[in-house]
FIVEXVEX-421473 format. One record per residue (C-alpha): residue number from 1; x, y, z. Coordinates in steps of 0.001 Angstrom, whole numbers, plus 500000, padded with zeros to 6 digits. Layout:
BEGIN
@num = NUM&x = X&y = Y&z = Z
...
This chain:
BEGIN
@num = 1&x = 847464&y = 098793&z = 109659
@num = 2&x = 844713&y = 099445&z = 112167
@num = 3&x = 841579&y = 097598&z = 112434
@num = 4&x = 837873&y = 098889&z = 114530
@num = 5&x = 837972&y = 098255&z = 118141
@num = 6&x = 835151&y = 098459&z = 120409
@num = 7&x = 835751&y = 100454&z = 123478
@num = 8&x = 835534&y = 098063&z = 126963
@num = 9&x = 833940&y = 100879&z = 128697
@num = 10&x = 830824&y = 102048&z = 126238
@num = 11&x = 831232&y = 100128&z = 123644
@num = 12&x = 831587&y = 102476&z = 121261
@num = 13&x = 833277&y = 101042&z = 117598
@num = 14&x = 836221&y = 103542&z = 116402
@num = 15&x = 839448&y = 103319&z = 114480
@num = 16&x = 842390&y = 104356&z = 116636
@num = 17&x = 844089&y = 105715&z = 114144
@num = 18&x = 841452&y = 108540&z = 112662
@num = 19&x = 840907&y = 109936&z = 115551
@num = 20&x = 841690&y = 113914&z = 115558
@num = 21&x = 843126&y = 113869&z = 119097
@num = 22&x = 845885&y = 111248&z = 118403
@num = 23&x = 847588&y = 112961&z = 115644
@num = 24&x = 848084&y = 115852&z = 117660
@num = 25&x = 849699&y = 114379&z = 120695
@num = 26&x = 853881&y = 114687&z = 120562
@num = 27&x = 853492&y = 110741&z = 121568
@num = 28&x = 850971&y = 109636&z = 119146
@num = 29&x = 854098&y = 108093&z = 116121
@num = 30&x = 855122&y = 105509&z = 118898
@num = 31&x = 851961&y = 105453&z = 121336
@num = 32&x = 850338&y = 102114&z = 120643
@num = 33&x = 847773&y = 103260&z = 123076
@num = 34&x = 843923&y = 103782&z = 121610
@num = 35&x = 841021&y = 106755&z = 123297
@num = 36&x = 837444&y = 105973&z = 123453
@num = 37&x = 835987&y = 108915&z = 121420
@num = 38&x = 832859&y = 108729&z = 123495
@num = 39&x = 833818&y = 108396&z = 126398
@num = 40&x = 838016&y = 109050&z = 126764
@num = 41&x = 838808&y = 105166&z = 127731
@num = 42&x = 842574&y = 104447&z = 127229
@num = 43&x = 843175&y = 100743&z = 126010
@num = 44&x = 846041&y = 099464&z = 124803
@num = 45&x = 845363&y = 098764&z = 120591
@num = 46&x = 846415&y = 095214&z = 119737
@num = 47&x = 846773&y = 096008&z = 116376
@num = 48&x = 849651&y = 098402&z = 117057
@num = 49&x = 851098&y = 096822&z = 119900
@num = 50&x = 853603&y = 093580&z = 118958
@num = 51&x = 853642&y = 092593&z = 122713
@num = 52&x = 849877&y = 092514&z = 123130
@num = 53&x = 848933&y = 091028&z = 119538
@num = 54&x = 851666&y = 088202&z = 120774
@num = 55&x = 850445&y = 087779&z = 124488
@num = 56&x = 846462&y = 087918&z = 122770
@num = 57&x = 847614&y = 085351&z = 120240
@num = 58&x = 849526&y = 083010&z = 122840
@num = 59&x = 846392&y = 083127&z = 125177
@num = 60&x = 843850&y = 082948&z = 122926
@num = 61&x = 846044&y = 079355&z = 121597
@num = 62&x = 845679&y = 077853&z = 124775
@num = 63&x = 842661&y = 075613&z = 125138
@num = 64&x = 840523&y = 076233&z = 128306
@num = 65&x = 839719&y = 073112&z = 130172
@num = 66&x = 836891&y = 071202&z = 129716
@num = 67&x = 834749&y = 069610&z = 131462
@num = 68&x = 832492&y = 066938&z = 130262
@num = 69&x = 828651&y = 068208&z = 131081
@num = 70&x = 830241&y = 070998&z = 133177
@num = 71&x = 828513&y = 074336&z = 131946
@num = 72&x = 826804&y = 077049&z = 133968
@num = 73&x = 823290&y = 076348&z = 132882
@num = 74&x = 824029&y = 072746&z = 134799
@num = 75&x = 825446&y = 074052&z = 137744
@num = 76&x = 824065&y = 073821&z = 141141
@num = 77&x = 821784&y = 076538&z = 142790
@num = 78&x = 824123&y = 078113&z = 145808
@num = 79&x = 826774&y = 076638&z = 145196
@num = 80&x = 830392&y = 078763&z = 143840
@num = 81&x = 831967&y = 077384&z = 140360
@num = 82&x = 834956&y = 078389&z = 138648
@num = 83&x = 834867&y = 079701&z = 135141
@num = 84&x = 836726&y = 077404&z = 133033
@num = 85&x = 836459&y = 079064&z = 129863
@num = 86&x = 833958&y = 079595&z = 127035
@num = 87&x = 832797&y = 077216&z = 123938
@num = 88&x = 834497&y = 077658&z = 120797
@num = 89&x = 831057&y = 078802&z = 119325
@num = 90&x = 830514&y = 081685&z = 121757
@num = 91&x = 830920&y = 084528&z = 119635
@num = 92&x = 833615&y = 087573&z = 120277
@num = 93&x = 831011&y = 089588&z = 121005
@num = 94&x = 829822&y = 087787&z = 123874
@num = 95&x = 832952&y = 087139&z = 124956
@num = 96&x = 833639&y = 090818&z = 125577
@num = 97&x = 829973&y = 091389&z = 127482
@num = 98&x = 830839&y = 088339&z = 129975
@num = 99&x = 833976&y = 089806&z = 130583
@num = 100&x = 832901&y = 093482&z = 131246
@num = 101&x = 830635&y = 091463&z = 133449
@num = 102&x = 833732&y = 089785&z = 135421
@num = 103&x = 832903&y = 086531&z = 134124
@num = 104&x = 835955&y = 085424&z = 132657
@num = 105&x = 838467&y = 082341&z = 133554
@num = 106&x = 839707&y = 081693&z = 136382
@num = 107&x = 837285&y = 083639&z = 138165
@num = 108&x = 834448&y = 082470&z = 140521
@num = 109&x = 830871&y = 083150&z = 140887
@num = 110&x = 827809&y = 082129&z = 142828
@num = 111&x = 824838&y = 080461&z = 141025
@num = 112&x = 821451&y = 082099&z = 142240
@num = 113&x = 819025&y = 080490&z = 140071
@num = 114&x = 818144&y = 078416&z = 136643
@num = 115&x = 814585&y = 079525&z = 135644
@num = 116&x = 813815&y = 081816&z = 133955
@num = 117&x = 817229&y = 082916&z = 133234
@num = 118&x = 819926&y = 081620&z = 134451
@num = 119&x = 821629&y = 084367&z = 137128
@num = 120&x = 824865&y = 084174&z = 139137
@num = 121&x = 826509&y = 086498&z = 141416
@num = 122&x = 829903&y = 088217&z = 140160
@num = 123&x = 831585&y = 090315&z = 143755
@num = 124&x = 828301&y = 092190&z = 144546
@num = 125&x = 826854&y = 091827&z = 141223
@num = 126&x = 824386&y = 089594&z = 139479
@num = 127&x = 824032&y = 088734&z = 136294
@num = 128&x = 821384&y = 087115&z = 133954
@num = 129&x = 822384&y = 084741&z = 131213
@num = 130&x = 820004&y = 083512&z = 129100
@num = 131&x = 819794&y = 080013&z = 128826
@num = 132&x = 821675&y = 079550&z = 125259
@num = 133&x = 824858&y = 082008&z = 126499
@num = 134&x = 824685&y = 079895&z = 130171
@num = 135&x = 825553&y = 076364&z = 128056
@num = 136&x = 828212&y = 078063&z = 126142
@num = 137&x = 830156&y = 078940&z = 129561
@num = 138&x = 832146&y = 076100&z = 130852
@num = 139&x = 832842&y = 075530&z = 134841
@num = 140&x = 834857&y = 073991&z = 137438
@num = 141&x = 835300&y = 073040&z = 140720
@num = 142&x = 836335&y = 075608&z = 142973
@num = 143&x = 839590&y = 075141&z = 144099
């Protein structure tokens, strides 16, 4: 049973299993491996994967801290947070831009500025959030 996956790379939407270059590799009966289309990315597909669908099901149980008032919209200009984790109402979508991003848990960033947008430095880049994604990120002290 296979289900649409976005590529991480493009974001292209494709079902691993119709593509034309799977079914004619030797490895493609046990590979639970999925290719970008567009673009040739090689992801591991959850759907055929029991290790991954278990390890994404285990994580995705766990409840990332929270911290009462603690979101990135509120944090202070120049200073480096933690990412905690992300509200409940943050949809998968979003989810999946932050982290192309590198804004995912347990990772740090800078924050630059509040107004307009709200924009924090990831490594060497910087990202705007607008002000309704910024509240649905959760952060930390960094430690």
């Amino acid at each position: 049973m296979s289900s649409i996956m976005a590529c991480a790379l493009c974001g292209t939407r494709f079902d691993p299993e119709a593509e034309v270059a799977c079914g004619s590799c030797p490895m493609s009966g046990a590979c639970t491996l999925a290719c970008c289309p567009e673009c040739g990315y090689t992801t591991v597909d959850i759907s055929s994967s029991r290790s991954a669908g278990l390890l994404t099901r285990l994580l995705s149980s766990r409840k990332a801290p929270r911290l009462a008032g603690a979101t990135l919209d509120s944090a202070i200009i120049g200073r480096r947070v933690a990412i905690a984790g992300f509200s409940d109402s943050m949809t998968t979508g979003h989810r999946e831009l932050l982290r192309t991003y590198g804004i995912e848990p347990g990772r740090t960033v800078r924050v630059e500025q509040h107004s307009p947008v709200t924009v924090v430095q990831v490594d060497e880049t910087e990202v705007a959030l607008e002000a309704d994604l910024a509240k649905l990120v959760f952060v930390g002290a960094v430690r």
